[in-house]
N, C-alpha and C positions, 0 to 999 in steps of 0.2 A: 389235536382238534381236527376234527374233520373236516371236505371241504365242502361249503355251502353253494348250490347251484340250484336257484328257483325263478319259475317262470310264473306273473302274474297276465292271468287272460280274461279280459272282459272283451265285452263290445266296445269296441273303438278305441281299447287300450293295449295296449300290448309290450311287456316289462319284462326284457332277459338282463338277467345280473349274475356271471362265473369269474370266480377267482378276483377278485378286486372289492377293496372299500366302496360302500354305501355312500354315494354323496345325498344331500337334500332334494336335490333336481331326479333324482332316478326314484322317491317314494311314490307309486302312483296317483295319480289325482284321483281317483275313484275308486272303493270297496268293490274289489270281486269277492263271488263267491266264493266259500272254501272247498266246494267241489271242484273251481277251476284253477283251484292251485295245484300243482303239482311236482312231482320232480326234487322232493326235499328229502335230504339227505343227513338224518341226525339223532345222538344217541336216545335211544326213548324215554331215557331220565330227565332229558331236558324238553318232557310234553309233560305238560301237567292240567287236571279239569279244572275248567275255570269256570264259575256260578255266578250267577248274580247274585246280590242279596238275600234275593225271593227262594234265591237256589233253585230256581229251573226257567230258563229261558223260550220265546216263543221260536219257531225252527228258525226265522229268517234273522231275528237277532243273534238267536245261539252262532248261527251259521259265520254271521260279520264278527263275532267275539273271537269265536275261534280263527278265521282268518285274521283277524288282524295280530293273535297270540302268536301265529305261522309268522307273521310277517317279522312280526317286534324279536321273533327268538332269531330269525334268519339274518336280521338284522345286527345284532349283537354277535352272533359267531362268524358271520361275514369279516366285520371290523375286527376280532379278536385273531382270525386267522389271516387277516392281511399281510399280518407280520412275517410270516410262516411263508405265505404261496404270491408275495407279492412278485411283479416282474423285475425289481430294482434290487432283488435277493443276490443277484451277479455285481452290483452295481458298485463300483469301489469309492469312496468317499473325492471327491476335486475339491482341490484346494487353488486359491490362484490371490498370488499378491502383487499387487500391484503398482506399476512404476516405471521409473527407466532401463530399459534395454541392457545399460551398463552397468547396471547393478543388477547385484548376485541377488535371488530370491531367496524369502527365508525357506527353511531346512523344510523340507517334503512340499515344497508351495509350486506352483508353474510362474515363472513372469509374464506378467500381462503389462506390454505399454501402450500407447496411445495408437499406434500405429496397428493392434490386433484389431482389425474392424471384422463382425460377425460376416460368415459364408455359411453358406449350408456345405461345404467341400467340410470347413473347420468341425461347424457344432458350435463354435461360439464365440465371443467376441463383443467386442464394442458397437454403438450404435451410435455414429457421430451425431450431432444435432445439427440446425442450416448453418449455413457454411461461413455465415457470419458471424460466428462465435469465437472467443478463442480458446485451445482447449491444448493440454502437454501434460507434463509429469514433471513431480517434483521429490526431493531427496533432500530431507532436512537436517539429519545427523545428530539427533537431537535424543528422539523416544529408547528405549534400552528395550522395547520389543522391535524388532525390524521390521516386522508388518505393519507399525504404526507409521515408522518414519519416511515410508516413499507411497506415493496416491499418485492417480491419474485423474484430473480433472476438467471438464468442460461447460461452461458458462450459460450453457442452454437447459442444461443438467447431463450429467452421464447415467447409459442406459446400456444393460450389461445385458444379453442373450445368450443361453445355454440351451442345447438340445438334452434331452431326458426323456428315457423312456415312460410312459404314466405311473404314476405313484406319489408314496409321501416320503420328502425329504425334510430334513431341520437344515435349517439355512442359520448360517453366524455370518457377521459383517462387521466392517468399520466404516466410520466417516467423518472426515473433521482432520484441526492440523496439525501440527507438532511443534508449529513456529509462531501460528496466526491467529488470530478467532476468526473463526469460517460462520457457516449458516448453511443447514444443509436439512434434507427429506429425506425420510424414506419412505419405499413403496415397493412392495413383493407380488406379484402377478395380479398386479391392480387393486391392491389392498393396501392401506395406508399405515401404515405402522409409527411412523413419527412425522408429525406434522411438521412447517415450518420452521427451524429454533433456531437459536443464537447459540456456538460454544466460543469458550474462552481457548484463550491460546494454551494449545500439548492438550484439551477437552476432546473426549473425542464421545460419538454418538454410537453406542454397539447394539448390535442384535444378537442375543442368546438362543440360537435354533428355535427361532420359528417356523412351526411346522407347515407346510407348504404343498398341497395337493395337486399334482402336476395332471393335467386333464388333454392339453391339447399338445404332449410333445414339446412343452418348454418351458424355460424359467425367464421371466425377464425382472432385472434388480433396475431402479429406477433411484437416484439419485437426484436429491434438489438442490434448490441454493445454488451454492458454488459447483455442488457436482464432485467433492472430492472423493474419492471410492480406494480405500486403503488393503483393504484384504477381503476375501468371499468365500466361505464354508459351505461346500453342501454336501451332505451326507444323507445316505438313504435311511428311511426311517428304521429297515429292522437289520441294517449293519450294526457287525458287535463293535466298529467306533460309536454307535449312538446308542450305547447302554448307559450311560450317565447321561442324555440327554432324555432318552425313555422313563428316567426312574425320577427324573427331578421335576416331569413337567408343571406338576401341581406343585411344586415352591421355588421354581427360580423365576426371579425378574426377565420381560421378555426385551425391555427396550430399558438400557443403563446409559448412563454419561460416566464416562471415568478420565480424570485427569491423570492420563496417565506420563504423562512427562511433567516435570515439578515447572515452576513459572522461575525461573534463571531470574536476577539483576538481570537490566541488557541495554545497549542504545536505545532502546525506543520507547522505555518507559518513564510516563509523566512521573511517576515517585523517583526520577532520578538517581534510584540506585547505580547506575553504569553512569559514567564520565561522556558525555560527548561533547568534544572537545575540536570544533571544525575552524578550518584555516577556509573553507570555499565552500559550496554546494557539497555536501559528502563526501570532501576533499578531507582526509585525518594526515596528522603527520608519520608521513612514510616511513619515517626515521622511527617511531614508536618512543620519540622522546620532545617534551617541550616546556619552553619554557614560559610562564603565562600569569596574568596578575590574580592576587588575591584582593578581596576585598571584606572590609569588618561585616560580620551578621546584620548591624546595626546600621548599613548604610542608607541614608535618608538624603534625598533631592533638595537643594537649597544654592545659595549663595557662595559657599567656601567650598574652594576644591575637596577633592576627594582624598580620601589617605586611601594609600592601595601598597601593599607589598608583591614578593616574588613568589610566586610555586613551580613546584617540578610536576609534570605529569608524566608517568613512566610506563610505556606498555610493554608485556612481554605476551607472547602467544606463547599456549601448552601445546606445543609439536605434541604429543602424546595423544593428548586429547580423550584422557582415560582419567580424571577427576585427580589428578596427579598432585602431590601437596606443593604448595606455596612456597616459593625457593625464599632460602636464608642465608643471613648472613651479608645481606648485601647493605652499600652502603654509598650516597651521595660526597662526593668532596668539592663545596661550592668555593670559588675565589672571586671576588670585588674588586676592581681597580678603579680609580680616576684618571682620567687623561687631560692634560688642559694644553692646547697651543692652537692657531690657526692651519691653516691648511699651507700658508708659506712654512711654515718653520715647526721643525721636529715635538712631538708631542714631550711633554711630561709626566709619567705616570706616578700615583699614589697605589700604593696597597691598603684598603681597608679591610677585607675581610681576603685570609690566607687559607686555602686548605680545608676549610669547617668541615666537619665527619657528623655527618647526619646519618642514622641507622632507616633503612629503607624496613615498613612492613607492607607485603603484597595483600591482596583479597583478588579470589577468583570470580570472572563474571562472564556473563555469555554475550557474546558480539553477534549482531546480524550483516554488520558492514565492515570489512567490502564482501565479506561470505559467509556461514553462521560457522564459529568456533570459540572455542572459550581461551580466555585469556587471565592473564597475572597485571593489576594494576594496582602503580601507588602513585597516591597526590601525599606531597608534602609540601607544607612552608622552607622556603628557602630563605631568603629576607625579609623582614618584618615592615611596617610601614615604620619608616622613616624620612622622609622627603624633607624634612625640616632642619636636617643635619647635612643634607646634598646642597649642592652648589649649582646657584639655577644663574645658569652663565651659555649665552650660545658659543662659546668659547670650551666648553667644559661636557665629556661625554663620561660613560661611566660602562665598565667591560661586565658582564655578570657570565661565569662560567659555570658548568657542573660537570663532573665524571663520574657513572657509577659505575662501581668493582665490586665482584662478587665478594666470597669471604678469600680468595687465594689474592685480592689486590690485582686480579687481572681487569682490564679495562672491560666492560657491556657496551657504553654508548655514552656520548657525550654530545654536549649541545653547550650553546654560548649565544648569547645576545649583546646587543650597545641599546646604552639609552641615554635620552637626555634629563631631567628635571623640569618639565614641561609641566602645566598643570592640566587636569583631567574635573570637569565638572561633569556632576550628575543631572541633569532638569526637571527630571519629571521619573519618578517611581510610584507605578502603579500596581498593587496585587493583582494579580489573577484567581478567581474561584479556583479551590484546589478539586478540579475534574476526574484525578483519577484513572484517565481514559486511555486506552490502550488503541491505539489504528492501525493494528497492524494489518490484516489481509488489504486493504486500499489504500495502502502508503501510509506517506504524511500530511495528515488534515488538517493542519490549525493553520492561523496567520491573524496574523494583524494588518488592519487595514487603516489607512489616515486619509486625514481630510477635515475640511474646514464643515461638523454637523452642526454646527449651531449658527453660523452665519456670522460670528462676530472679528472674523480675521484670524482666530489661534484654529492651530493642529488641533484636532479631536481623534480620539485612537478607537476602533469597532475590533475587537476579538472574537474572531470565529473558529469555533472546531466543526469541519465538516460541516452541512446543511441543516444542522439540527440544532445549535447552537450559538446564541450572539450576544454579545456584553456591549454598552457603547460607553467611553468614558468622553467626560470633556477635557480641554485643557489641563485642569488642578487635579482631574483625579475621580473625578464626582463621578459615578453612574447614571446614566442618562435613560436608558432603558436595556430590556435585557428580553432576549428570544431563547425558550426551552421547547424542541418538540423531540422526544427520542425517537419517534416513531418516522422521522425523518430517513430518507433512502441514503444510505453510505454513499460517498462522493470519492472519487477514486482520486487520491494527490490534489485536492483541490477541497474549495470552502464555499463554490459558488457563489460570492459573494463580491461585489466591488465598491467602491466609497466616490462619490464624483457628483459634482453639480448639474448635473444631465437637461434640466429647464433651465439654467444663467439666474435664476433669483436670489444668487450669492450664498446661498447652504445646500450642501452636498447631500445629496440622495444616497439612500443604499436599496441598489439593483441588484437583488436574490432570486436562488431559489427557494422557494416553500409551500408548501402543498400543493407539490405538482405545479404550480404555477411558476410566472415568470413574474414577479413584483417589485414597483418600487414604493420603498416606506422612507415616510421621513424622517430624516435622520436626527433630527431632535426628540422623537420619541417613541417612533419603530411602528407605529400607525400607517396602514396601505393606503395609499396614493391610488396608485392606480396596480392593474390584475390582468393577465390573460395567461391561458392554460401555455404551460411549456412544450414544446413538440414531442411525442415519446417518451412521455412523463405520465402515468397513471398510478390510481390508486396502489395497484401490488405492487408497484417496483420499490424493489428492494436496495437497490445499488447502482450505478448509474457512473458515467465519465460527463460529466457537465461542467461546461467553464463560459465564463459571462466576458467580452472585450468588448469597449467602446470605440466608434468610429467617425468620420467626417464621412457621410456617404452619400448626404444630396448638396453639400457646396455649405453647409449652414455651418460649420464648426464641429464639434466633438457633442452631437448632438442625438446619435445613434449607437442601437445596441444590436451585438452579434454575439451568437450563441451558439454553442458548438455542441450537441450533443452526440452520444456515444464514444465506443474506444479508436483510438486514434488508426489501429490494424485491423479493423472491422468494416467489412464492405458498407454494413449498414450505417457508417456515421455521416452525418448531418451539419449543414450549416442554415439556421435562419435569422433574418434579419427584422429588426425593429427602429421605429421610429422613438425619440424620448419618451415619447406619449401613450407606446404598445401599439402604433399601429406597423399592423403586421407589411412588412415590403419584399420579401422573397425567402424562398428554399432553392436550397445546393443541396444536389446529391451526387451520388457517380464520380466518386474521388476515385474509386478502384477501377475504372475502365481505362481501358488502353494503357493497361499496367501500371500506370498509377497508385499512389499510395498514400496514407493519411499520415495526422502527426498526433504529437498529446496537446498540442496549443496553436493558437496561428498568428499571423502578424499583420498588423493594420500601417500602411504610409501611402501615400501621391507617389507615387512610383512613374507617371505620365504627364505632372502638373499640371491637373486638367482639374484643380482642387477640389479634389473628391481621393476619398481615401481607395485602395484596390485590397484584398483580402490574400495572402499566404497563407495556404493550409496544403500541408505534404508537397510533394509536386507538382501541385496545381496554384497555376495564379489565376484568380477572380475579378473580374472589374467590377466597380464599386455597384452595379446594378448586379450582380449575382453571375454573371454569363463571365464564361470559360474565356481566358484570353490565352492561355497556354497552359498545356498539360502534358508532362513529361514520364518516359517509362522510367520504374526502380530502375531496372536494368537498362545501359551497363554503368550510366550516370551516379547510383546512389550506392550503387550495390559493393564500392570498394574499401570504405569502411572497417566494414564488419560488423558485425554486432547483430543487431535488428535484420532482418530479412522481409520484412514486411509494413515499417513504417520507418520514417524519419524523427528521432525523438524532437529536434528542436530546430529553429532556423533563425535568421537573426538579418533585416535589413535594415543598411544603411549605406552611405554613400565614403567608400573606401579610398578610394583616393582620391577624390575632393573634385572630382567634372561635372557636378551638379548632377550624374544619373546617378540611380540608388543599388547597391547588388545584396544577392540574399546569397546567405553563407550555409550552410545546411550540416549537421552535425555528422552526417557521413563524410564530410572533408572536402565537400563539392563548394564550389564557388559560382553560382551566375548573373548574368545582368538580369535584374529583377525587371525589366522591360521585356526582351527578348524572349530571357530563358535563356540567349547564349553561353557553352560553358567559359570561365576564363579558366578555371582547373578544376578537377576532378578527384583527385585524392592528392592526399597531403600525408608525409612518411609518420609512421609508428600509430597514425588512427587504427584502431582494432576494434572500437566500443567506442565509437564516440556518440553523448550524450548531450552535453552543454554546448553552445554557443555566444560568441558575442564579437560585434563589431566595436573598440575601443581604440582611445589615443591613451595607448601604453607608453610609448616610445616616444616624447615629445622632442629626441634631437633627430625624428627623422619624419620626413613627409608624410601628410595623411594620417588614414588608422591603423588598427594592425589588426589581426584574427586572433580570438582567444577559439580554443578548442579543448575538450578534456576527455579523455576514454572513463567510462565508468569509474567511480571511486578513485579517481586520480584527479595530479595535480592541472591545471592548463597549461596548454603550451603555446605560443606565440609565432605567429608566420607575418610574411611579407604578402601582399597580392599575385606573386609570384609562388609562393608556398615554400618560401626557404625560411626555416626558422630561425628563429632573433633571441638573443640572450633579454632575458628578465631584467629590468632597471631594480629590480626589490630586493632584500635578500630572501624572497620567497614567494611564491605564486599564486595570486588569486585572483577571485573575479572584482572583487569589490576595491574601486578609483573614488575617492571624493576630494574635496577640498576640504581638507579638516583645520587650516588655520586661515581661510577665506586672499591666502595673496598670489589666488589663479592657477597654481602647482595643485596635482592630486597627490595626494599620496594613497597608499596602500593598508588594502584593513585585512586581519583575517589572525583567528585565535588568541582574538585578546587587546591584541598589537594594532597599532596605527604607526606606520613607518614613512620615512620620508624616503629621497631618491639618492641620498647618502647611507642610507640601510641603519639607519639610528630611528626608534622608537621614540615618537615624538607626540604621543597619546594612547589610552588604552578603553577597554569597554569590556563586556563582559564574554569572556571565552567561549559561551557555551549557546550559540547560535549557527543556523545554517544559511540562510537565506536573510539577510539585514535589508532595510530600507534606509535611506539617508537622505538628507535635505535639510536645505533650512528650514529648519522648526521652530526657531523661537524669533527668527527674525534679527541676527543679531549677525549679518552677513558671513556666517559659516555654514558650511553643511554638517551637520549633527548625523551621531551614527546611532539608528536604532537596532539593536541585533534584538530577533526573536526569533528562539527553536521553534520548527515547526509542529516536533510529538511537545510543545509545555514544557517543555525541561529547564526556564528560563525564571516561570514563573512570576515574573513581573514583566513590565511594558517599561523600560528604562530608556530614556535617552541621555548619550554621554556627549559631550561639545567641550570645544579648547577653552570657552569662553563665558563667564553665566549670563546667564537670561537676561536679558535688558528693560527698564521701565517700562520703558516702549517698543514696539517694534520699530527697526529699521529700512527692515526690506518688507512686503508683502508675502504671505503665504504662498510659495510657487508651488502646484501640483503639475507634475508633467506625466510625460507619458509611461516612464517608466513606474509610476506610483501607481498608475489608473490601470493600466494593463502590464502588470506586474505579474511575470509568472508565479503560479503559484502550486 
């Protein structure tokens, strides 16, 4: 094909076009004439006389007919020969996938991680967004393409620049997650190709060479939502790589969704396929073995204890991690003893059950926690309910052992419990809507909230998933009302929601968020009370760190709302304050100045007992008017830890060794007087990742409280105010202390288990929660355990008590502070 070079000349126009495609903007706005065309270059078989109808036109029409036949044929071998004489004919096809540094790129790809920001030195790179975002790379291990399974993401969106010489390329992309449902855009040099959407988790969003006219020297790839940017194709349009992109234009799809990783079982789905099976806050047992009660399908809330037997729960990780088959052959050997004597005098044991050979079958499933790998799990029955054949003697404990051996009778793992014959009542079983709903990209969203909604003295339970969602039951069970909005902004670890009697007229409010506002409804039928806009809440926002705490903050009682929004590591988060009523009393900003840093949650007490509550959030402590009383750097104070480099996950005040002042304990391992800020220590040995906090009387034969601390997905561990650690009174470690038979002793709750200070299991509840609440609930001077999972995996609202429900209440419904400002 020849090459086309024509110049259009009128007055006051003027149109050079050589060697390059036709765009819209280069046709001229006004018909010259075909005398002033010139310069055209082409074979004579492609001129042909063109007539009007009439077949003979007047000169000055003939004359525009024919020009514009000049133009239309110029125009057409122009475009035909772009292929041919374009400048991107050198141009070799860039491919770039994207991810962490330490990982290898797939086969012919460049690695792109968070840290390639765009230069003109480079040609190209990333284009961070404000500096309040957060933004990294992640590696899932998940997708069987590699280019699916590591992205670089940032929260403003990610925005990708390529230098390119002019021309047309086919552009192909990913976006979306391998683990999560993300939400994400796409947008090619200002052109919008996929709007806003929602993908499911391993969903991902592709573009199939979209052809792309580069005009000013570059590409910019523009990523929404979440920003996740998995891989980037660009190839020039007349490279012989884009010959099956050339030949398909007219039938292939330009914007697909393809699930390309299958949806695994896993912890975190509400159809509870995967076992999760927690002893503490995301605390699993270490051991990948435990032993845990069952209970009949048919378990219904009433009067008569509970019948409950034993199961094994057995995990095995595939070191492989190549879809490896299901090991065989193995097999349980449980043994039962009785033990009967005081603690003067030597025990006497009975054999009940010797030896039993229970055949183990596995199912493989994918874990997210504590890191994403797939593993080999079996639940099986061990004992069956029988409690009526035991001997309910405080005298009388009972040994339950297991060993499983492969098929050679070599040992795997073994585990053993004590228990007494205690009885175990159920109170209140409530269903849950079966939701369905998967949270993964913003954690865990659900919770159950309690509180006195109806006024009339009993517990009422409100279930929330994330801010889009609310169920209220009463006491018995009953539905009170119920909140659906999907289109509600995703709540990151949190429900925005709290349950509390905020006015004193004896029924509990529930203070949300919903539509952008900040609202309290009443909790007897979810009707707005009263409404004012939330800070940094609009219409588009999609997703959001928002959490609601109650405070004392002008002297009046627990009469005040504090609201935290944004992410805890982000300059831009927020604290403002409300009166019961919405009326607005101040803003906090500027946690991150003089190196300061934020948190995911904050803590409210009189730290000055000037009765008014003071605010903890990250390194900053607040007086109860909003104004800075002290503000401390990350460094060198926070930063020994480990973990987090940019916030402190959790903090925890309270008054530790009993002098009437209060100290905050901070999940980096840091100890100060909540007054001050003075440090008393500063790191505490084997923190690496510490997450959770708590100030507790673990240790009742020794003075004061003690420090609970935990590294990520581990057990907690116990120090002194000195930071020497203390053995465990349990035979196992958790967060959650109640009074589960009401005579002033806590014992110990976590997978199942309610254990006493003699390591005998002296109640149980149901395995499968992360975060429990406890209190007296029915009034019958115990604390009652309610365990609910946060992803639903629980599927009922249960409370389990030593004791049943009493005619009457004995005690009044106590809500404290733990209930009202309950992390969530």
């Amino acid at each position: 094909m020849s090459t086309t070079v024509f110049v259009v000349k009128t007055p006051g126009y003027h149109l050079r076009h050589e060697k390059s495609a036709l765009c819209p903007r280069t046709v001229p706005r006004a018909i010259a004439d075909h005398q002033n065309l010139e310069g055209i270059t082409m074979k004579k078989s492609s001129l042909r006389s063109h007539r009007s109808p009439a077949g003979i036109l007047p000169d000055r029409r003939r004359h525009v007919w024919q020009l514009m036949s000049y133009v239309l044929v110029g125009l057409v071998v122009s475009v035909s020969s772009a292929h041919g004489n374009d400048k991107t004919a050198t141009i070799k096809p860039v491919r770039y996938d994207f991810g962490s540094a330490s990982v290898s790129a797939a086969k012919d790809y460049v690695r792109v991680g968070i840290d390639k920001v765009y230069t003109k030195e480079r040609g190209y790179g990333l284009v961070p967004s404000s500096t309040d975002k957060d933004r990294g790379t992640r590696h899932r291990k998940i997708a069987t393409d590699r280019r699916l399974d590591t992205f670089v993401f940032d929260d403003g969106g990610t925005q990708f620049l390529q230098d390119l010489p002019n021309g047309t390329y086919y552009v192909s992309l990913a976006t979306g997650d391998a683990a999560y449902p993300s939400e994400t855009a796409v947008t090619l040099n200002g052109v919008s190709l996929q709007l806003t959407t929602r993908t499911q988790r391993g969903q991902f969003v592709r573009i199939n060479g979209a052809k792309v006219h580069v005009t000013n020297g570059k590409l910019r790839v523009e990523i929404g939502g979440w920003g996740q940017l998995c891989y980037l194709d660009i190839i020039p349009a007349n490279s012989p790589s884009a010959v099956g992109l050339r030949n398909s234009e007219k039938t292939r799809q330009l914007v697909t969704k393809l699930q390309a990783a299958p949806i695994p079982p896993r912890k975190t789905d509400a159809d509870n396929q995967g076992t999760w099976l927690c002893i503490g806050p995301w605390h699993f047992p270490e051991s990948g073995i435990w032993i845990y009660p069952t209970f009949p399908a048919d378990l219904k809330a009433g009067r008569n204890e509970i019948r409950h037997g034993w199961g094994l729960y057995l995990h095995l990780p595939d070191k492989t991690d190549k879809n490896s088959p299901a090991p065989e052959g193995y097999s349980a050997r449980v043994n039962l003893t009785e033990e009967t004597g005081r603690e003067s005098s030597p025990a006497r044991k009975r054999t009940l059950v010797k030896n039993r050979k229970i055949d183990l079958v596995f199912r493989r499933v994918f874990l997210t926690r504590p890191d994403h790998h797939h593993a080999f799990e079996a639940l099986i029955p061990l004992i069956e309910p029988f409690q009526a054949r035991l001997k309910r003697s405080p005298d009388v404990t009972y040994s339950l052992s297991v060993d499983v051996v492969d098929g050679k009778g070599q040992l795997i793992k073994s585990h053993a419990i004590r228990f007494a014959n205690r009885p175990t009542y159920l109170l209140s079983s409530i269903d849950l809507p079966q939701r369905g709903l998967d949270v993964g990209p913003l954690g865990t969203r659900a919770k159950v909230n309690i509180g006195d909604l109806t006024g009339n003295g009993e517990c009422d339970f409100l279930f929330c998933i994330s801010a889009g969602y609310k169920v209220a039951y009463d006491a018995s069970g009953r539905v009170l009302w119920e909140y659906q909005q999907p289109r509600e902004p995703w709540v990151y670890n949190s429900v925005s929601t709290r349950v509390f009697d905020i006015d004193g007229d004896g029924a509990a409010e529930v203070i949300c968020l919903q539509e952008g506002q900040l609202r309290i409804l009443d909790g007897r039928n979810g009707k707005i009370r009263r409404s004012t806009r939330w800070p940094g809440v609009t219409p588009r926002t999609t997703s959001i760190e928002a959490r609601i705490f109650l405070a004392n903050l002008r002297g009046t009682g627990v009469r005040d709302i504090v609201i935290l929004t944004g992410t805890g590591n982000h300059p831009s988060v927020s604290i403002s304050a409300f009166t019961g009523d919405l009326k607005h009393l101040w803003n906090a900003r500027g946690f991150f100045e003089d190196g300061g840093v934020g948190s995911h949650c904050l803590n409210v007490a009189d730290i000055d007992n000037d009765g008014k509550d003071e605010i903890a959030f990250g390194t900053t402590m607040l007086d109860h008017d909003g104004k800075v009383l002290w503000r401390l750097p990350y460094t060198p104070l926070f930063n020994r830890g480990g973990g987090d480099s940019d916030h402190v996950d959790e903090a925890e005040l309270g008054d530790l060794d009993g002098d009437g002042r209060l100290e905050i304990f901070y999940a980096s391992g840091t100890l100060l007087d909540a007054r001050s800020g003075k440090p008393h220590l500063t790191r505490l040995p084997a923190v690496t990742n510490g997450q959770w906090v708590r100030i507790e009387s673990v240790r009742t034969d020794l003075p004061g409280k003690q420090l609970l601390i935990a590294n990520k997905w581990a057990a907690p561990r116990l120090f002194n105010m000195d930071g020497q650690q203390l053995d465990w009174p349990f035979p196992f470690a958790s967060w959650d202390l109640l009074d589960w038979d009401g005579d002033g002793k806590t014992e110990i709750m976590g997978g199942g288990l309610i254990c006493d200070r003699r390591g005998v299991v002296v109640g149980v509840c149901d395995p499968h929660w992360t975060m429990p609440q406890y209190g007296d609930i029915s009034g019958n001077g115990r604390e009652e355990a309610i365990p609910w999972c946060l992803d639903v995996h629980g599927q009922q609202i249960r409370v389990f008590s030593s004791a049943p429900r009493p005619r009457q209440r004995r005690s009044p419904l106590a809500i404290r502070r733990r209930h009202y400002n309950f992390r969530d």
